[in-house]
Backbone bond lengths (Angstrom), bond angles and torsions (degrees), N, CA, C in turn:
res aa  C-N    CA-C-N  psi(-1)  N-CA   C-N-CA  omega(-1)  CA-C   N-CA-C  phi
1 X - - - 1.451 - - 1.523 108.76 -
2 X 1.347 124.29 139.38 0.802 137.31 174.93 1.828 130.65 -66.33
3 X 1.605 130.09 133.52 1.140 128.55 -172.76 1.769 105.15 -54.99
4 X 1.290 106.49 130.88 1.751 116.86 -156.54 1.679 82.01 -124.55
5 X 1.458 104.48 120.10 1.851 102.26 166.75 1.666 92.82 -135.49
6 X 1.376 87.29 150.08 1.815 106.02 172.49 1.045 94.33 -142.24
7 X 1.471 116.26 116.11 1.944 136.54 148.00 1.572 99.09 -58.85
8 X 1.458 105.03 133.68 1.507 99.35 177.41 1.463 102.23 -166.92
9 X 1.459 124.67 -174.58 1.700 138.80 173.56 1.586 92.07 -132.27
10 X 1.409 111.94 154.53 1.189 141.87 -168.04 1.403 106.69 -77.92
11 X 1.457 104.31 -27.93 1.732 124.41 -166.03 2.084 110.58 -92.91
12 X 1.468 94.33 -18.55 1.838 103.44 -167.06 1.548 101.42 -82.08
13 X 0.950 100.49 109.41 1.564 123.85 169.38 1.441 110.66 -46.04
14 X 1.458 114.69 -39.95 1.593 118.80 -165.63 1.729 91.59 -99.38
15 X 1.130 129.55 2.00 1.658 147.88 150.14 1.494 109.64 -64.54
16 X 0.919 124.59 -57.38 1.326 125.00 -169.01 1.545 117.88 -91.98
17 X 1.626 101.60 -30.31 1.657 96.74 159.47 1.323 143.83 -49.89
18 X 2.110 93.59 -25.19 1.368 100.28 -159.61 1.471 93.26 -102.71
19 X 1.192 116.27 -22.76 1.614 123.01 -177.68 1.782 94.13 -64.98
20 X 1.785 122.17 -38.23 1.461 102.67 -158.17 1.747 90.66 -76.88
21 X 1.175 141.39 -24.72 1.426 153.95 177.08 1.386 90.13 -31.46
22 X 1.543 104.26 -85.33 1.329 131.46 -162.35 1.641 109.96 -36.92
23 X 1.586 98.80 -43.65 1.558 104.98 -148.21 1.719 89.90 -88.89
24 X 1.420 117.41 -19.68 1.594 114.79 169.95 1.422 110.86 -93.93
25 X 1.063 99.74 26.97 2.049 99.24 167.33 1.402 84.69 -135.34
26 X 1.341 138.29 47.26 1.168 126.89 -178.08 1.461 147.49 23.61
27 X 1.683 104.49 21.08 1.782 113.73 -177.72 1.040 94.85 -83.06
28 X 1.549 107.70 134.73 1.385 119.56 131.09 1.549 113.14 -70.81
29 X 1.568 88.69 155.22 1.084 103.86 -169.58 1.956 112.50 -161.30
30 X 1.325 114.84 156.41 1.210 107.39 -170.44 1.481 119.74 -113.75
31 X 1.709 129.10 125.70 1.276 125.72 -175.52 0.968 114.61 -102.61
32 X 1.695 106.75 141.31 1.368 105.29 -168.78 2.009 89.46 -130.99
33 X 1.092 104.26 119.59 1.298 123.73 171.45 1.500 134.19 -76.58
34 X 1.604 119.88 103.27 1.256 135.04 -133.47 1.939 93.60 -93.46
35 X 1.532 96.05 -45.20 1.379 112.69 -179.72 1.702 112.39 -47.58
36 X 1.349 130.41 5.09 1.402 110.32 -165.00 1.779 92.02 -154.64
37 X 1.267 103.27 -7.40 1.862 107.16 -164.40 1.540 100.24 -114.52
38 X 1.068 131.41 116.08 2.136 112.30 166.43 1.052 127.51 -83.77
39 X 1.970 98.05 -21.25 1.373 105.88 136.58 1.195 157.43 6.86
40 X 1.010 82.55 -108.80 1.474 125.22 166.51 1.917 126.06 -55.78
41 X 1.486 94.72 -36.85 1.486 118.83 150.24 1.773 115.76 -56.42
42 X 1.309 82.90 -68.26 1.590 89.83 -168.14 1.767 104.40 -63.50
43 X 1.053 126.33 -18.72 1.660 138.83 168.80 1.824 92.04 -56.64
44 X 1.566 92.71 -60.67 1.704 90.12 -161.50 1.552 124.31 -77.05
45 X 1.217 130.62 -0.69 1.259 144.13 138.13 1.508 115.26 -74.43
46 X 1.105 150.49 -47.48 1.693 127.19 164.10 1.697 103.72 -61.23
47 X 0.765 131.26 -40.45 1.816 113.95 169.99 0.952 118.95 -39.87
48 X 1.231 111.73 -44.21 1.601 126.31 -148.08 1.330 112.30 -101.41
49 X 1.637 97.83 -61.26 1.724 108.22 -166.99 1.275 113.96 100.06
50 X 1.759 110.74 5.99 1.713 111.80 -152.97 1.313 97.32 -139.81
51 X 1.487 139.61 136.39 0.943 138.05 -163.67 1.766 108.93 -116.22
52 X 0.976 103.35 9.94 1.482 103.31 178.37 1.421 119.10 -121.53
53 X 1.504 121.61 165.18 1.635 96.48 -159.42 1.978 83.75 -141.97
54 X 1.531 90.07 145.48 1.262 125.23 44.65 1.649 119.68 -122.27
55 X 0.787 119.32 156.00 1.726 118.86 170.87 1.260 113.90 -126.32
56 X 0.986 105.78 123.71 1.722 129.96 -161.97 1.519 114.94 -106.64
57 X 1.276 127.83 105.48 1.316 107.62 160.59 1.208 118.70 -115.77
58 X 1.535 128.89 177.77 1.391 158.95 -169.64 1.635 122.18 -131.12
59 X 1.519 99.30 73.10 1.711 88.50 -167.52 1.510 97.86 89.95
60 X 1.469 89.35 -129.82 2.057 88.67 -161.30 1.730 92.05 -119.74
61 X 1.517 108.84 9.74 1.709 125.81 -153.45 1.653 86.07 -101.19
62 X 1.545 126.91 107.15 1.368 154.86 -163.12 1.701 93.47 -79.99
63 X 1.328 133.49 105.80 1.419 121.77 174.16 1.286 104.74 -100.03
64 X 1.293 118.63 -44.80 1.842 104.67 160.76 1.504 78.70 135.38
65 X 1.359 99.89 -144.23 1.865 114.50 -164.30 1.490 98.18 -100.69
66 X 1.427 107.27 -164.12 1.454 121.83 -172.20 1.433 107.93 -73.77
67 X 0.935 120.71 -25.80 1.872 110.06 176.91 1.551 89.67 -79.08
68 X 1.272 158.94 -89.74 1.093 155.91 -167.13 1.680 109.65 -11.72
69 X 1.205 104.92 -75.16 1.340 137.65 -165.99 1.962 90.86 -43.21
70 X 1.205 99.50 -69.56 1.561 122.97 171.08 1.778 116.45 -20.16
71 X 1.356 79.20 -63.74 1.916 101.15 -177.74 1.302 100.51 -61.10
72 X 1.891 115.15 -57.93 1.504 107.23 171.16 1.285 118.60 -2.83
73 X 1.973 92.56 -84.19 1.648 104.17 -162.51 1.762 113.56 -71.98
74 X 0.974 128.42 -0.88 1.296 143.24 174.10 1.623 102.26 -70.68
75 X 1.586 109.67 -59.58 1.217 93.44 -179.60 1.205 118.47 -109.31
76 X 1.297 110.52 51.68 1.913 125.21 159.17 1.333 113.08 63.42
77 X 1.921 101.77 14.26 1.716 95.94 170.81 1.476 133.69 -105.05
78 X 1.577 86.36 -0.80 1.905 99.66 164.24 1.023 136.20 -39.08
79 X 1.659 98.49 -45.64 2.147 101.92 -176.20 1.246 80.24 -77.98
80 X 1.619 130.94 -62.61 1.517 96.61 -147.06 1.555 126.62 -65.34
81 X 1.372 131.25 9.68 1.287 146.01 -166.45 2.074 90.20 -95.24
82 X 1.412 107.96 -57.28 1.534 118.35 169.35 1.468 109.16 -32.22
83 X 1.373 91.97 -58.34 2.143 104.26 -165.99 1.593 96.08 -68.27
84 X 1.434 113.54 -58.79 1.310 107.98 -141.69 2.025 108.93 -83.66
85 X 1.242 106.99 -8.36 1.177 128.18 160.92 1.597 130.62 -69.29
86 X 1.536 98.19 -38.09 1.354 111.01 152.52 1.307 138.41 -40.68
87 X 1.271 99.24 -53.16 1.827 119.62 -172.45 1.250 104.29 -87.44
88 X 1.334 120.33 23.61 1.529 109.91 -176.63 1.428 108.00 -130.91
């Protein structure tokens, strides 16, 4: 499985939606907390280009925030982003 990161706040609703997604398709995955780092902020806007969180990636493959992420698994292309990210 592929390295899974989400930039996020403890407080973002559309943060925790995508984390409960994640955590019921069983990824781990790693949080990196925007609210306390500028860092870490400022990391997660040059990735992205996007200043709002959460921002999720897959590998080095940018899925965007929780509506993105969402649609993914909606349209059955989530695992294969999991799998095919893997092997690479």
């Amino acid at each position: 499985m592929p390295n899974v990161v989400m930039y996020l706040t403890p407080y973002c609703p559309y943060c925790s939606r995508a984390a409960m997604l994640l955590q019921r398709k069983g990824v781990e995955f790693t949080e990196l907390r925007v609210d306390t780092d500028a860092k870490l902020r400022q990391e997660m806007e040059q990735r992205s280009g996007r200043t709002s969180v959460p921002q999720i990636f897959i590998g080095d493959f940018h899925v965007g925030g929780c509506d993105e992420l969402h649609a993914l698994e909606a349209g059955g292309k989530l695992d294969g982003h999991l799998v095919l990210d893997s092997a690479v």
